[in-house]
C-alpha positions in Angstrom: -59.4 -49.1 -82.3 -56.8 -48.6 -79.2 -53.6 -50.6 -79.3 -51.9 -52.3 -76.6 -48.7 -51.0 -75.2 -46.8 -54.1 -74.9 -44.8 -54.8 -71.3 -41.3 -54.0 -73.0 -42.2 -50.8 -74.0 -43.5 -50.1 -70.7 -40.6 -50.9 -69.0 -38.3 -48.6 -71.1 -40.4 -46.3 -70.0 -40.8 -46.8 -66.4 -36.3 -46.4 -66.7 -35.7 -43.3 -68.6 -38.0 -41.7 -66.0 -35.8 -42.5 -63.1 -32.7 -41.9 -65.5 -34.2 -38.3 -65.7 -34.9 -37.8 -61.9 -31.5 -38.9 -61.3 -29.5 -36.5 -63.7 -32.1 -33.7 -61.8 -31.1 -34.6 -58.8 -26.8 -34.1 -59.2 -27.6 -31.0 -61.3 -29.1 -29.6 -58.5 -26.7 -30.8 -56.2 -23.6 -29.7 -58.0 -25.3 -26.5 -58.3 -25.7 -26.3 -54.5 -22.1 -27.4 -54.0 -20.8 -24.7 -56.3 -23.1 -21.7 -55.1 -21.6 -22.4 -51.2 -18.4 -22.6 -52.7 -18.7 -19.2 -54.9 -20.2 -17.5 -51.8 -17.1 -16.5 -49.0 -18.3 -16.4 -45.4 -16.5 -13.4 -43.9 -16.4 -11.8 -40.2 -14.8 -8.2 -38.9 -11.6 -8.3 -37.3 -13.5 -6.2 -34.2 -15.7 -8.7 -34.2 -13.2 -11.7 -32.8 -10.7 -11.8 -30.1 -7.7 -14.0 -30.4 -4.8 -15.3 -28.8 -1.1 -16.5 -29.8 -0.1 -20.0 -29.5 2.6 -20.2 -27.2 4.8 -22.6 -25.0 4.0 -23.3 -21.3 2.7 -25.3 -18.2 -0.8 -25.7 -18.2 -3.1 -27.1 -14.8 -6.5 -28.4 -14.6 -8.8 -27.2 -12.4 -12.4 -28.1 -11.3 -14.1 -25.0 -9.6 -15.1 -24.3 -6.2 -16.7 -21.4 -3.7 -14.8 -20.2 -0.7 -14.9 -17.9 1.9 -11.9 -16.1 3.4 -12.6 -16.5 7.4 -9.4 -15.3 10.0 -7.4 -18.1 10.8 -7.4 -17.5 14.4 -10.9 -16.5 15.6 -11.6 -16.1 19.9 -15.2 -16.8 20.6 -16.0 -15.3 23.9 -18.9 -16.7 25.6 -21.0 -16.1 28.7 -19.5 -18.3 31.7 -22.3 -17.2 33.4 -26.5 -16.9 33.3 -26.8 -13.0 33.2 -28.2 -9.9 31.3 -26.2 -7.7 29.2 -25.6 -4.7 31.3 -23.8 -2.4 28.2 -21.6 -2.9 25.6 -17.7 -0.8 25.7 -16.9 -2.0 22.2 -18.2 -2.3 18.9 -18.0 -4.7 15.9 -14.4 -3.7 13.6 -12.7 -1.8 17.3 -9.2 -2.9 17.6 -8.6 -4.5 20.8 -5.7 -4.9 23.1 -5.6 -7.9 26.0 -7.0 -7.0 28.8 -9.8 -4.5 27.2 -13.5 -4.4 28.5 -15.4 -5.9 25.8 -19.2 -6.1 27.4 -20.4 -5.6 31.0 -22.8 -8.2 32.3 -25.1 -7.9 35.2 -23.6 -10.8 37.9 -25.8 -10.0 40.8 -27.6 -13.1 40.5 -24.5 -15.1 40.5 -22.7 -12.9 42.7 -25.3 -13.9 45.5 -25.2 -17.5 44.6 -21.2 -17.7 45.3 -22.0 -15.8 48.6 -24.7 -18.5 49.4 -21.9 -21.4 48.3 -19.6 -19.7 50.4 -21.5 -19.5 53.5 -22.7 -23.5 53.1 -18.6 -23.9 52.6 -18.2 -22.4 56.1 -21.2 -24.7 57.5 -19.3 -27.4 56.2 -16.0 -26.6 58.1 -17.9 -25.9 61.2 -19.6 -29.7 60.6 -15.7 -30.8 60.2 -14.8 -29.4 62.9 -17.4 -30.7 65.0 -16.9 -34.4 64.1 -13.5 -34.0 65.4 -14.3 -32.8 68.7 -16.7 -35.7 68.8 -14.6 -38.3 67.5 -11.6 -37.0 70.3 -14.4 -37.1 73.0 -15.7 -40.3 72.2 -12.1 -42.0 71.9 -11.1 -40.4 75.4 -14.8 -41.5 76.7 -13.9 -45.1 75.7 -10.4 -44.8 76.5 -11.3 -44.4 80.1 -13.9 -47.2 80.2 -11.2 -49.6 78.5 -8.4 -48.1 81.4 -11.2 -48.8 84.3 -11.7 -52.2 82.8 -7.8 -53.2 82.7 -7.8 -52.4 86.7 -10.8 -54.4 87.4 -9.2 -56.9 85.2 -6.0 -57.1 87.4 -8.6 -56.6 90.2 -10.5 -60.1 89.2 -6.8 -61.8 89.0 -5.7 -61.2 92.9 -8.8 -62.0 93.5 -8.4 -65.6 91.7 -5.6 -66.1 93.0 -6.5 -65.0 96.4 -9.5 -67.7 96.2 -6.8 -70.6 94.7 -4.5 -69.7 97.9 -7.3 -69.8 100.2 -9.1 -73.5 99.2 -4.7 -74.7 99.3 -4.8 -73.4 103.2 -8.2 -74.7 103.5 -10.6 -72.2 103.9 -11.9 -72.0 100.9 -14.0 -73.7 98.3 -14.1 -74.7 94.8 -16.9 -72.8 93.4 -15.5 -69.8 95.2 -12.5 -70.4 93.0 -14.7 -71.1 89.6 -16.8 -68.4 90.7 -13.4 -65.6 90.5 -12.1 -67.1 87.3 -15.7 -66.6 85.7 -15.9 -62.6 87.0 -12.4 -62.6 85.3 -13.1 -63.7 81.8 -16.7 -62.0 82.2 -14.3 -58.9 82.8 -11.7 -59.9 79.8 -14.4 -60.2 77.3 -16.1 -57.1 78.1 -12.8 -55.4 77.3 -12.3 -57.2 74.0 -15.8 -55.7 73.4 -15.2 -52.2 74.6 -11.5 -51.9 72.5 -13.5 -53.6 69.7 -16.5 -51.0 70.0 -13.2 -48.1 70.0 -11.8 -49.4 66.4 -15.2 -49.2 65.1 -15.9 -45.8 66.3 -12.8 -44.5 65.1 -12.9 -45.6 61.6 -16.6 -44.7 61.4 -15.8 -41.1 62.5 -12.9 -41.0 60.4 -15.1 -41.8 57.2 -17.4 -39.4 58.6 -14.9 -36.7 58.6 -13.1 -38.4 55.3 -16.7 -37.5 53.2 -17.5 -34.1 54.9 -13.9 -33.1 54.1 -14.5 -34.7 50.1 -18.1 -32.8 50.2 -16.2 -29.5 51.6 -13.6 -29.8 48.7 -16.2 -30.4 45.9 -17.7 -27.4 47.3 -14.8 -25.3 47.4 -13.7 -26.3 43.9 -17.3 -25.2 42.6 -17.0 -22.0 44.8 -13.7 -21.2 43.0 -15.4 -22.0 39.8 -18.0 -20.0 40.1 -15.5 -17.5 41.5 -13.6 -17.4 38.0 -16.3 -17.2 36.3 -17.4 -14.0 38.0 -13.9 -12.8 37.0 -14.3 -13.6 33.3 -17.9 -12.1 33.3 -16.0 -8.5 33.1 -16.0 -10.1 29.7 -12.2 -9.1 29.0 -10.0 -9.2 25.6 -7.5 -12.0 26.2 -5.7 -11.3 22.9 -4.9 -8.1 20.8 -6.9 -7.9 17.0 -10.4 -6.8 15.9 -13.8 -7.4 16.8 -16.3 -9.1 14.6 -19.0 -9.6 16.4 -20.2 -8.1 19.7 -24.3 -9.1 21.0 -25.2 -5.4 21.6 -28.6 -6.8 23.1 -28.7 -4.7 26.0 -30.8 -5.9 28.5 -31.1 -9.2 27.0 -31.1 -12.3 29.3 -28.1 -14.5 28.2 -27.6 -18.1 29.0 -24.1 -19.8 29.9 -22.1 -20.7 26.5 -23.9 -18.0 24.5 -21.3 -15.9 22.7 -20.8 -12.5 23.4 -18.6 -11.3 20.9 -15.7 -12.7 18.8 -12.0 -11.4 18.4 -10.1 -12.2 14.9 -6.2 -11.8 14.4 -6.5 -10.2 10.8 -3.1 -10.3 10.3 -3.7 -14.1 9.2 -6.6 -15.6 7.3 -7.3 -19.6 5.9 -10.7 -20.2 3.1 -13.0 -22.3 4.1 -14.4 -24.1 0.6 -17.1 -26.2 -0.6 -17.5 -27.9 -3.9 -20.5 -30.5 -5.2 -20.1 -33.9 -4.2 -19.8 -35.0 -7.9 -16.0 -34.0 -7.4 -15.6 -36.0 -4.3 -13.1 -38.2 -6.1 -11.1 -35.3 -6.5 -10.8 -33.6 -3.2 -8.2 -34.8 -0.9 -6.1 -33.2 1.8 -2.4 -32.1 0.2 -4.2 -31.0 -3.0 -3.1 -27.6 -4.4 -5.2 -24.8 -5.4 -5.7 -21.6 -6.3 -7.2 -18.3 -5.1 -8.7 -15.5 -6.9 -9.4 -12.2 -5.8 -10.1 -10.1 -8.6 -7.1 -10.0 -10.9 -4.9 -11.8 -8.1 -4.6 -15.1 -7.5 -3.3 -17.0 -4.1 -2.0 -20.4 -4.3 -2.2 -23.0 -1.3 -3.3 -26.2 -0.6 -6.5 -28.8 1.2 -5.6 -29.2 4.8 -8.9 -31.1 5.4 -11.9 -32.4 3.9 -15.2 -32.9 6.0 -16.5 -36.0 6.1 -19.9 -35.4 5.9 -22.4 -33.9 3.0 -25.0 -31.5 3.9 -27.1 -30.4 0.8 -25.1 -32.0 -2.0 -22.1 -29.9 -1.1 -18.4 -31.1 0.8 -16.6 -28.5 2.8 -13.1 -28.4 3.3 -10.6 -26.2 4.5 -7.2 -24.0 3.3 -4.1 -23.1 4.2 -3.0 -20.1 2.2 0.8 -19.3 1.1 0.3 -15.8 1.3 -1.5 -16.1 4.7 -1.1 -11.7 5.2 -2.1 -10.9 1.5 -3.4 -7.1 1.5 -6.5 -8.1 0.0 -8.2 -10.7 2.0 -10.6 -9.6 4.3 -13.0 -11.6 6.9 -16.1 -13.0 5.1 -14.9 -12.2 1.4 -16.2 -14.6 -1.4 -13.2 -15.9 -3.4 -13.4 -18.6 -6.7 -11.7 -21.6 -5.8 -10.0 -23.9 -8.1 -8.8 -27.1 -7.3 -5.7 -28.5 -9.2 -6.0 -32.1 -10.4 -3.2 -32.7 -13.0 -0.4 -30.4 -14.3 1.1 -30.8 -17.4 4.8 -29.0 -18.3 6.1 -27.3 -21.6 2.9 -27.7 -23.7 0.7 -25.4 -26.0 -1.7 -23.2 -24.8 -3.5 -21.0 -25.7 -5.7 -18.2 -23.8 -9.5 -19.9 -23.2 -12.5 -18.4 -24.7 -16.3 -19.4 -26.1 -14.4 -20.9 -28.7 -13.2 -23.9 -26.3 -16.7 -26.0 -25.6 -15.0 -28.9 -24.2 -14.8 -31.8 -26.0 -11.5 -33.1 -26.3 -11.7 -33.6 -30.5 -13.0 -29.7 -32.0 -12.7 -27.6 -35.1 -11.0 -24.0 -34.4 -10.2 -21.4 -36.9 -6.4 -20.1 -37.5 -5.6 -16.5 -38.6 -3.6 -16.8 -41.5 -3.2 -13.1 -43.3 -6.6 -12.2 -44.3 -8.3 -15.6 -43.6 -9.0 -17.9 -40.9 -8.7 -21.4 -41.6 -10.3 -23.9 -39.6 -8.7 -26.9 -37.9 -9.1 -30.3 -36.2 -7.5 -29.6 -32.9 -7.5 -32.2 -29.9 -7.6 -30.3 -26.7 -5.9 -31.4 -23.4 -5.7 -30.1 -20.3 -8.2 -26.8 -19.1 -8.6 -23.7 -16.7 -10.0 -20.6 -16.4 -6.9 -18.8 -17.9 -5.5 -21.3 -20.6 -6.7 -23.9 -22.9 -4.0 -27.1 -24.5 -3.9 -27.8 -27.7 -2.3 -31.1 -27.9 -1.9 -31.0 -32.2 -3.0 -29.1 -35.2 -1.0 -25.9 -34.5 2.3 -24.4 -33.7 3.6 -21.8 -31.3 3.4 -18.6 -32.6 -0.3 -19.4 -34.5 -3.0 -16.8 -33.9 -6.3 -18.8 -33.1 -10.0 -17.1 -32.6 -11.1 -17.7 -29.3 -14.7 -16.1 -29.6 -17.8 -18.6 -30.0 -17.1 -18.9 -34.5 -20.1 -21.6 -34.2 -22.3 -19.8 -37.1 -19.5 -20.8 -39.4 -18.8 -24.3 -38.4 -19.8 -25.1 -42.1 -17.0 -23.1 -43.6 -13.8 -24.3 -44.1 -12.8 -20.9 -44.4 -13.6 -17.2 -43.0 -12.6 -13.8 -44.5 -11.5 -11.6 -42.1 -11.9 -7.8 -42.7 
């Protein structure tokens, strides 16, 4: 006959069980702890680059993409609608002022200022011939208003000849009212005629007055198209080197279409442009710095356009070193724009090791091991890396990517 396990018995049970499974459980995790410990992570000296602590200024940067452009850039266009009759230079020539660039074909144009020239004659001719008119008319009118003074004085005797007549008795009163009514009959013709002579003048004189104004419009657009025809030799104006010529031969062309530009490469600005996440940061007056290869160019923002095309902010800079040897027209240069500068700090040459936040573990050479430390970082470029605490000048830190042994405290280094 089976016998009852009573509950107390049970419950002893039930608690050396979990006693057990938890004396398994540090066993296993002491033995854990002490196999990581008794096993040395190591790494090959070849294997790591470093780089000394030392003492210096330190600038951020936030990168950008330029282009090095000359800073003084002629764009010759066509002042005229013509062909391209041949082309005298070529793209990277050096020019001197006063140097055939391009010869257009003008014959089109050259008949149109011929045509403008003979309609500016027609006009003086029409000038001309509204003064004769206007001196005719005035002496035509001049003579009426002479004639009707002298029947004027005419009209008097005779009033008064009629008044002394009727005193003698002779005469009679309506021969009297009869005289005085020729006369003012007479006066008020003249008022009319020297009236009709002050119109006529002014209205020939505005007649001349707007063929003269339509003859000087005309002249103006005949010299016009006169200086164009000069500058369609298409002429160097300024000594330096070609960059572009349109060697289209035969090509029609309209007016403002460029023929060819002319750069001073003796003098060159970058034109940048950055994402508009940094907008905050770009401002005119901020400095920056060039690099061409292993050389770098410092200058500064001159302007900043206003607008964003395709998530990107163009600006402009003036260069120190405006003649460097190495810039050349069109060159892609890294741009870096300085936002904060901070002086006698450690640094430390950047590497993979840096991966940006400011609070990381790095690893110190120290003989044959490399510790790691709890560095806070500071200020970052593309050359140096600060290192706010946690070292000292003179300390040799790795600066290769040491992220497989982020779980060490320490490294062996062979």
């Amino acid at each position: 006959m089976d016998k009852e396990i009573t509950l107390e018995v049970s419950s002893q049970k039930r608690k050396k069980g979990v006693v057990v499974v938890i004396i398994t459980i540090a066993v296993l995790l002491v033995a854990v702890l002490m196999l990581r410990g008794a096993i040395k992570s190591s790494v090959k000296r070849s294997e790591v680059t470093t780089a000394v602590v030392e003492t210096g200024n330190i600038e951020n940067t936030i990168n950008a993409t330029g282009e090095v452009l000359p800073e003084f850039e002629e764009i010759i266009t066509s002042p005229i609608n013509a062909s391209i009759k041949s082309a005298v230079m070529d793209a990277g020539n050096k020019v001197k002022p006063g140097q055939s660039i391009l010869t257009l074909d003008k014959s089109a144009t050259q008949t149109e200022f011929e045509k403008l020239n003979f309609t500016l004659e027609s006009k003086r001719n029409e000038i001309s011939k509204l003064k004769l008119d206007l001196g005719k008319s005035f002496y035509d009118i001049q003579s009426n208003n002479d004639i009707k003074q002298l029947r004027i004085s005419n009209l008097a005797d005779a009033v008064e000849s009629a008044k002394r007549l009727f005193k003698a008795g002779g005469g009679t009163r309506e021969g009297i009212e009869q005289a005085e009514l020729n006369l003012k009959v007479a006066q008020l013709e003249k008022k009319q005629l020297e009236n009709e002579i002050k119109n006529k003048q002014k209205t020939m004189q505005i007649e001349i007055k707007e063929a003269e104004i339509a003859a000087a419009i005309q002249v103006n657009d005949l010299n016009e198209l006169q200086r164009k025809l000069k500058l369609a030799n298409v002429l160097a104006t300024r000594a330096g080197v070609i960059t572009y010529v349109n060697k289209n031969i035969g090509a029609t062309i309209h007016e403002g279409e460029t023929l060819a530009r002319i750069a001073d490469l003796g003098s060159f600005k970058v034109s940048g442009s950055i994402s508009d996440n940094s907008m905050d940061d770009l401002h005119a007056g901020i400095p920056v710095i060039i690099r061409i290869n292993d050389t770098q160019l410092r200058g500064h923002v001159t302007n900043v356009s206003p607008a964003v095309q395709n998530s990107t902010i163009s600006f402009d800079i003036q260069l120190d070193d405006r003649a460097n040897k190495q810039l050349r027209p069109n060159m892609k240069v890294d741009v870096f724009l300085i936002t904060a500068t901070h002086n006698k700090v450690m640094r430390v040459a950047n590497g993979p090791a840096f991966k940006g936040p400011t609070l990381q573990d790095i690893f110190v050479l120290n003989g044959g091991k490399a510790e790691k430390r709890t560095v806070h970082i500071g200020l970052t470029n593309f050359d140096y890396v600060e290192i706010q605490d946690g070292v000292k000048p003179g300390d040799v830190v790795i600066t290769s990517d040491m992220s497989e042994y982020k779980n060490s405290k320490e490294v062996t280094v062979n």
